[in-house]
KOLZA-203405 format. One record per residue (C-alpha): y, z, x. Coordinates in steps of 0.25 Angstrom, whole numbers, plus 5000, padded with zeros to 4 digits. Example, Ala and Ser with C-alpha at 12.3 -4.5 7.8 and 13.67 -1.06 7.14 Angstrom:
<atoms>
498250315049;499650295055;
</atoms>
This chain:
<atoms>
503050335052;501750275049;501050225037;499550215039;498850125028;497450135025;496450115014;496249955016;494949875017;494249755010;493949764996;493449654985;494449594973;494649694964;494249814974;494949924978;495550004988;496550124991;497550115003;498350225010;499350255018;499650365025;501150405029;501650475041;503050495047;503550485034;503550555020;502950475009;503250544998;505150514996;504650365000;504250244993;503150204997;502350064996;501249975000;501249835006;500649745007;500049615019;499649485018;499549395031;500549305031;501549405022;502449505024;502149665019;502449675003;502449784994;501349814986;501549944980;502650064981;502850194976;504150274976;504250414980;505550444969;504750434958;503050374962;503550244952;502450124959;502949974961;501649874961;501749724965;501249634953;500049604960;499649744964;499949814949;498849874942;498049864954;498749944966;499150094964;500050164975;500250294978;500550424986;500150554991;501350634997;500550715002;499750635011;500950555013;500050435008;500150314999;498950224993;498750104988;497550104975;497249964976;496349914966;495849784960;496049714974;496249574974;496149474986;497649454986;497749604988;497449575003;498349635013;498749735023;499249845014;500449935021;501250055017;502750095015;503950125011;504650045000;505449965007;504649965020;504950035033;504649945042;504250045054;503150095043;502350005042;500650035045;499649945049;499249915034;497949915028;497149795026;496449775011;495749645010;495249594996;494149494994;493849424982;
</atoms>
């Protein structure tokens, strides 16, 4: 299995930007998948999930209104629409499954926010 996250990059407060990640080994479209999150110093947290039963969404407070998560089956894909960016968005961003496999995690993508 292998996720293989993408789509990251520096951007100014209140930017934005579109991450991927692409799924192999493993078929996206019976699993709940999420994204995570990175700060130095801190573990992996979630950020966003979307459920494969019935496509309902979960948003941390911080990211609502601002952060979109989706799928295509197809491509065996999910994204991350990130817009509004803010400094404390800074992080290396990871996909999943919710809860996390531990042997699936990618390298992550890096977005960096400056104000």
């Amino acid at each position: 299995v292998q996720m293989v996250e993408s789509g990251g990059g520096m951007v100014q407060a209140g930017g934005s930007l579109r991450l991927s990640c692409a799924a192999s080994g493993l078929t996206i479209w019976y699993l709940t998948m999420a994204w995570y999150r990175q700060t130095p110093g801190q573990g992996r947290t979630l950020v966003a999930r979307l459920r494969w039963m019935d496509n309902s969404t979960f948003y941390i407070d911080s990211v609502k209104g601002r952060f979109t998560i989706t799928k295509d089956n197809a491509r065996n894909t999910i994204y991350l629409q990130m817009t509004s960016l803010k400094p404390e968005d800074t992080a290396i961003y990871y996909c999943n499954e919710d809860p996390p496999d531990g042997g699936y995690w990618g390298r992550g993508t890096q977005v960096t926010v400056s104000s």
